[in-house]
N, CA, C and O atoms as a GROMACS GRO file, in nm:
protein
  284
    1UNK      N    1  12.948  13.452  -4.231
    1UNK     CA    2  13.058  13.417  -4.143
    1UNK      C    3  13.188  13.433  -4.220
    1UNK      O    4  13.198  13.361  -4.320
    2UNK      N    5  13.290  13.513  -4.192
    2UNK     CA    6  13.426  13.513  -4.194
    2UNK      C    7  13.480  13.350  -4.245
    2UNK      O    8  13.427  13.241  -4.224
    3UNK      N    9  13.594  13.382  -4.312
    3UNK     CA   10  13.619  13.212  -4.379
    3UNK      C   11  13.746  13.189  -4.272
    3UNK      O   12  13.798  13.079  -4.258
    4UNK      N   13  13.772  13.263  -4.226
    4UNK     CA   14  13.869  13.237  -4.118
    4UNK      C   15  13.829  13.187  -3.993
    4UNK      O   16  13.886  13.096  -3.931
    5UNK      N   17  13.720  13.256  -3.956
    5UNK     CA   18  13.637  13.194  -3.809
    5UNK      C   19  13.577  13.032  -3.890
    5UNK      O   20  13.578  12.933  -3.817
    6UNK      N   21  13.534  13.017  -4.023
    6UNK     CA   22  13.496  12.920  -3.999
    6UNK      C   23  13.634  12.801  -4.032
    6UNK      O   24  13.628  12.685  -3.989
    7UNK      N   25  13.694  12.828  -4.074
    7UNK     CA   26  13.840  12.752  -4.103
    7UNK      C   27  13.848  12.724  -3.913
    7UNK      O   28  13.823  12.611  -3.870
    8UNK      N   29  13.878  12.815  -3.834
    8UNK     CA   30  13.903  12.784  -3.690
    8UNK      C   31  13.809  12.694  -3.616
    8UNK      O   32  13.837  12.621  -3.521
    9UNK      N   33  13.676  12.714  -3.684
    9UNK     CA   34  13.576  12.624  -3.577
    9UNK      C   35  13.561  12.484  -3.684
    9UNK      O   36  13.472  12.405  -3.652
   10UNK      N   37  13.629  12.457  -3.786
   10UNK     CA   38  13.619  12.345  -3.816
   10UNK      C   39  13.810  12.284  -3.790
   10UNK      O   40  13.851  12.181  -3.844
   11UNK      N   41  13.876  12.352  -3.720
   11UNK     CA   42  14.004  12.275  -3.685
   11UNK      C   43  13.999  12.238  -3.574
   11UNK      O   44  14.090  12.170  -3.526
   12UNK      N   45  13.884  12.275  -3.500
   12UNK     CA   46  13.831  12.255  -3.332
   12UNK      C   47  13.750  12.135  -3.353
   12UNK      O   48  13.749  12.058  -3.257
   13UNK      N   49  13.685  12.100  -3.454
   13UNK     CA   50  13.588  11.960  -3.462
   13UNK      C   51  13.610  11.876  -3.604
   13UNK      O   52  13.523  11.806  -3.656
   14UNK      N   53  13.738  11.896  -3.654
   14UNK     CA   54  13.796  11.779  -3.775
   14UNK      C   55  13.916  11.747  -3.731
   14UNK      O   56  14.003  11.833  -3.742
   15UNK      N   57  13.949  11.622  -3.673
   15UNK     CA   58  14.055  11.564  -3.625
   15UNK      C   59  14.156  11.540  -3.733
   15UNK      O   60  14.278  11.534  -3.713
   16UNK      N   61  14.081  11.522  -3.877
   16UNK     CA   62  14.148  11.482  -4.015
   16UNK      C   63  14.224  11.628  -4.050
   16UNK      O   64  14.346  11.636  -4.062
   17UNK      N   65  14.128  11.745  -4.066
   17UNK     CA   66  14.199  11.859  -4.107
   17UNK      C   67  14.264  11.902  -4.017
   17UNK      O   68  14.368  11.949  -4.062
   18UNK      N   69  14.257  11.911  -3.884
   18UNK     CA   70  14.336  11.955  -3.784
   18UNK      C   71  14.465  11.920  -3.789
   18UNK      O   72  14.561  11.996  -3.776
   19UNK      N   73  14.469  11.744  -3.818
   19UNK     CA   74  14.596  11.656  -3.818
   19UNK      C   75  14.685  11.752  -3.970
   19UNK      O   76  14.804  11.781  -3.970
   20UNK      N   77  14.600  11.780  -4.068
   20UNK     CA   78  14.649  11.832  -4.220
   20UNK      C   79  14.716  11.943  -4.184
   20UNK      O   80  14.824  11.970  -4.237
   21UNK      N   81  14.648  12.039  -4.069
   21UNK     CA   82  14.667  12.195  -4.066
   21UNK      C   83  14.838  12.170  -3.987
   21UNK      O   84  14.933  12.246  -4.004
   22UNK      N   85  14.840  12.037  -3.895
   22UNK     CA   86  15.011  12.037  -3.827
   22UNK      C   87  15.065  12.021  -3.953
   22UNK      O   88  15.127  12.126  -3.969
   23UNK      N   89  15.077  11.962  -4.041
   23UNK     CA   90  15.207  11.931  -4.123
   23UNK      C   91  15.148  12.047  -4.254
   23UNK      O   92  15.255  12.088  -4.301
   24UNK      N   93  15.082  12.089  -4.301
   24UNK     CA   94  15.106  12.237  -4.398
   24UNK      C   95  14.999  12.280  -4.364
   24UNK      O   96  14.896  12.228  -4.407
   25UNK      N   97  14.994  12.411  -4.257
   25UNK     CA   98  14.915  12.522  -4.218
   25UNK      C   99  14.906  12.598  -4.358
   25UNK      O  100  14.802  12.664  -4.363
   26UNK      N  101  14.972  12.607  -4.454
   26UNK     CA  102  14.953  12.714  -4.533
   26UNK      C  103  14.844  12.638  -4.648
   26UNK      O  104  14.738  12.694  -4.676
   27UNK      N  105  14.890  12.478  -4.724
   27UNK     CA  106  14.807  12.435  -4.776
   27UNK      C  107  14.656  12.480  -4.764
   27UNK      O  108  14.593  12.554  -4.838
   28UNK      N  109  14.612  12.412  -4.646
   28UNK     CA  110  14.465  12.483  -4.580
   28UNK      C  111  14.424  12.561  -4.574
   28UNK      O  112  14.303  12.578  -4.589
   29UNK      N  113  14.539  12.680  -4.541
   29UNK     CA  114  14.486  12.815  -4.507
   29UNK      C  115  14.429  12.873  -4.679
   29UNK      O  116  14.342  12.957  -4.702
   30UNK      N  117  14.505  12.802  -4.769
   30UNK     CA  118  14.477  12.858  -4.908
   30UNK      C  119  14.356  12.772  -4.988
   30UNK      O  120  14.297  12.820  -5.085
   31UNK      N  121  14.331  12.656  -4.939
   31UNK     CA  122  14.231  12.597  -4.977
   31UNK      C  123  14.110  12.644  -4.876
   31UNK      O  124  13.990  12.635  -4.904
   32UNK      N  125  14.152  12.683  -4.782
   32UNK     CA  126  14.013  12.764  -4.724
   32UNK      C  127  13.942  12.906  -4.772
   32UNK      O  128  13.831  12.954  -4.747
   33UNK      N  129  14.030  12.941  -4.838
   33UNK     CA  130  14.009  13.086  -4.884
   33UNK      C  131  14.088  13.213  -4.797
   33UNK      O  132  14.101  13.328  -4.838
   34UNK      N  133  14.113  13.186  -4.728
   34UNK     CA  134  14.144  13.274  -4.646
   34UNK      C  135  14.257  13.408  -4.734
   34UNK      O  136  14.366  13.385  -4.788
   35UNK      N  137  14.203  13.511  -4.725
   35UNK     CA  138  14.330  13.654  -4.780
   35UNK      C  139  14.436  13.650  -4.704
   35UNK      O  140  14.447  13.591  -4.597
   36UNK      N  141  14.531  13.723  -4.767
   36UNK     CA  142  14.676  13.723  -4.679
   36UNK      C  143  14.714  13.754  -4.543
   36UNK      O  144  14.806  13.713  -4.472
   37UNK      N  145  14.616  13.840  -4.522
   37UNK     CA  146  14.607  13.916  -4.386
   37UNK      C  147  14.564  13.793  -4.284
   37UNK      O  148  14.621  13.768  -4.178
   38UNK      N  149  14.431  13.711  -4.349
   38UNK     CA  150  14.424  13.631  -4.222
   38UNK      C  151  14.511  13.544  -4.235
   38UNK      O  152  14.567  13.513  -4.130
   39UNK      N  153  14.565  13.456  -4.390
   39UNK     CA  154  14.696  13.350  -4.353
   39UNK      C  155  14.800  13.415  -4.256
   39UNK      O  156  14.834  13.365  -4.149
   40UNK      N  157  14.849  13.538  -4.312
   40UNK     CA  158  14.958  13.589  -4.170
   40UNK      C  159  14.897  13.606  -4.003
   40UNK      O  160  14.965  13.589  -3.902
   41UNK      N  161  14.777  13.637  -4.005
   41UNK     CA  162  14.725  13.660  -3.860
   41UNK      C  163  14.745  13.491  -3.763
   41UNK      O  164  14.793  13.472  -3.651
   42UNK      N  165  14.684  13.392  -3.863
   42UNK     CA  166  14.666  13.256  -3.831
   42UNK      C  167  14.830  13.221  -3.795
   42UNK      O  168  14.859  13.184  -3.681
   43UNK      N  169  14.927  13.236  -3.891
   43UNK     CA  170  15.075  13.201  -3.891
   43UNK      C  171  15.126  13.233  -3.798
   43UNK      O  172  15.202  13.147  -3.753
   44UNK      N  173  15.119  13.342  -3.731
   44UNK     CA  174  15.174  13.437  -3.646
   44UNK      C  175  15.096  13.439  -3.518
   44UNK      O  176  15.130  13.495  -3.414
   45UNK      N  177  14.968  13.357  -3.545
   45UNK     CA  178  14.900  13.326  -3.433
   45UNK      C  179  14.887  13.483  -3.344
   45UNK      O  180  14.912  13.488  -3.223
   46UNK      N  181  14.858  13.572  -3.401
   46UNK     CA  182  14.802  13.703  -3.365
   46UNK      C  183  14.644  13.732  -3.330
   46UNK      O  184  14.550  13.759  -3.405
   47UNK      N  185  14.650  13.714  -3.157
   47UNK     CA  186  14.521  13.696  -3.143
   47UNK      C  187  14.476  13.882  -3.146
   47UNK      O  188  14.356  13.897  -3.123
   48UNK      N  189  14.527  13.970  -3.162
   48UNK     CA  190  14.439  14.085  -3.177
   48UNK      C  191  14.390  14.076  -3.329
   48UNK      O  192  14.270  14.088  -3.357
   49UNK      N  193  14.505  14.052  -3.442
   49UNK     CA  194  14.461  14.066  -3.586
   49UNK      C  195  14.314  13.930  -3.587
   49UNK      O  196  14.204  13.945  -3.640
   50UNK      N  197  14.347  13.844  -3.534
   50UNK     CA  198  14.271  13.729  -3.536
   50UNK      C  199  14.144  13.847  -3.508
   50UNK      O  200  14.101  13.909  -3.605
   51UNK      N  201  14.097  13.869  -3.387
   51UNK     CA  202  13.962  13.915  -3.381
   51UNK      C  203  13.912  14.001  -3.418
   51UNK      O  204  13.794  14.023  -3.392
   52UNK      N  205  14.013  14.108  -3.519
   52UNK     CA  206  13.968  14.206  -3.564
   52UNK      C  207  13.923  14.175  -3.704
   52UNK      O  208  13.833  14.231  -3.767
   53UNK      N  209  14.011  14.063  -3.745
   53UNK     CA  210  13.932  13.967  -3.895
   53UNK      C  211  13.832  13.909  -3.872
   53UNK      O  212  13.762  13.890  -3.971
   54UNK      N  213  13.796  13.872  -3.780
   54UNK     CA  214  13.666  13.789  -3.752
   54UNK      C  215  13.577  13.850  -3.676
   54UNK      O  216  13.540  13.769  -3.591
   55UNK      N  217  13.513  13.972  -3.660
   55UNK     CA  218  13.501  14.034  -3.578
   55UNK      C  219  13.417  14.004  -3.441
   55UNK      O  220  13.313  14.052  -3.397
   56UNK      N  221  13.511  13.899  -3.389
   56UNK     CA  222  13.472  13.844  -3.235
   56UNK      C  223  13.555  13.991  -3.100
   56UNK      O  224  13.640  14.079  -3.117
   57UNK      N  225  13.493  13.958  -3.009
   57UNK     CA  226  13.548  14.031  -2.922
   57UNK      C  227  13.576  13.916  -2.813
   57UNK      O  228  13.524  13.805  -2.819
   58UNK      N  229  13.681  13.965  -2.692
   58UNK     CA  230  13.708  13.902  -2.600
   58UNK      C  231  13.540  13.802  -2.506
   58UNK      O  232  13.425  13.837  -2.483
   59UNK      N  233  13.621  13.674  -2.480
   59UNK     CA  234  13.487  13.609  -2.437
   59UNK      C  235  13.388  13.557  -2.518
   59UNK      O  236  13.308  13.474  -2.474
   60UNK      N  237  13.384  13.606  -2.656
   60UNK     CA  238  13.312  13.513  -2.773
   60UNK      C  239  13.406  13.393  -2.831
   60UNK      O  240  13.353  13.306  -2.900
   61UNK      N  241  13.528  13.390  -2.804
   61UNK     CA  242  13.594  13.268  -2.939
   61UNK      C  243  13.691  13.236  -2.867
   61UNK      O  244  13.746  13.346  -2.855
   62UNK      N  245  13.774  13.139  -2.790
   62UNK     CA  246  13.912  13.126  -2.792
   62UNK      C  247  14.030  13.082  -2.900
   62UNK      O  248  14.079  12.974  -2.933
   63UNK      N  249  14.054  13.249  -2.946
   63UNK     CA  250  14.151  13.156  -3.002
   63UNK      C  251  14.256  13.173  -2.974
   63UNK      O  252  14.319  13.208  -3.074
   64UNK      N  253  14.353  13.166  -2.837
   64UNK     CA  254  14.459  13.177  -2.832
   64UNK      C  255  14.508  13.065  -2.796
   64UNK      O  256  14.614  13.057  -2.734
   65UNK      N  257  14.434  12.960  -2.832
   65UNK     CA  258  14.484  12.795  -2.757
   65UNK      C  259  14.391  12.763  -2.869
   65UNK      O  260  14.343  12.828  -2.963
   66UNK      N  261  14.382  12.637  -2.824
   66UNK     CA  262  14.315  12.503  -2.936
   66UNK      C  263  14.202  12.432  -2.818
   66UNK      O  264  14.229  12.369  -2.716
   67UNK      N  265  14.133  12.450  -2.849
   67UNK     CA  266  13.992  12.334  -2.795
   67UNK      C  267  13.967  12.210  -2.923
   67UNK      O  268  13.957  12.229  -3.044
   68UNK      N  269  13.964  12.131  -2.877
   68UNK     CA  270  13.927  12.017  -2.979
   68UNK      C  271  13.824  11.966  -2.956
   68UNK      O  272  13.828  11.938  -2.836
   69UNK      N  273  13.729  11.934  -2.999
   69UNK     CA  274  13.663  11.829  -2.972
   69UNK      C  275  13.573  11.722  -3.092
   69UNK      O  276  13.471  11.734  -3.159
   70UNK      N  277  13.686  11.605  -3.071
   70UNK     CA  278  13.658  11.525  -3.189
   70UNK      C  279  13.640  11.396  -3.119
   70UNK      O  280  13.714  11.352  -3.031
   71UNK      N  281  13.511  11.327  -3.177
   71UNK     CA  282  13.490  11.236  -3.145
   71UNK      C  283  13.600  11.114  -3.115
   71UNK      O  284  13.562  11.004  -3.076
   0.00000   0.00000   0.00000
């Protein structure tokens, strides 16, 4: 799995890192591993670069919004 898809499906079910990712998106993005290409895709919230790094296609992932679901 892509460290970017999994960085995204754990900001969808960690209310703690999610809350971390509002006040420094970049912190995270660099403690996740993520390469430059996906920190800028994530920053810029570029959902084509997004799925072409992760290689989801339309209807597998939303990521052009936020689903949460935290207990």
């Amino acid at each position: 799995m892509s460290k970017l898809l999994d960085l995204m499906r754990k900001l969808g079910s960690d209310a703690a890192l999610a809350a971390e990712y509002d006040k420094d998106p970049e912190a995270v993005m660099q403690r996740a591993g993520l390469a430059d290409a996906e920190r800028r895709a994530m920053a810029e919230k570029d959902y084509a670069a997004i799925k072409k790094l992760t290689g989801l296609t339309d209807g597998q992932f939303a990521t052009n919004h936020s689903i949460k679901c935290y207990e």
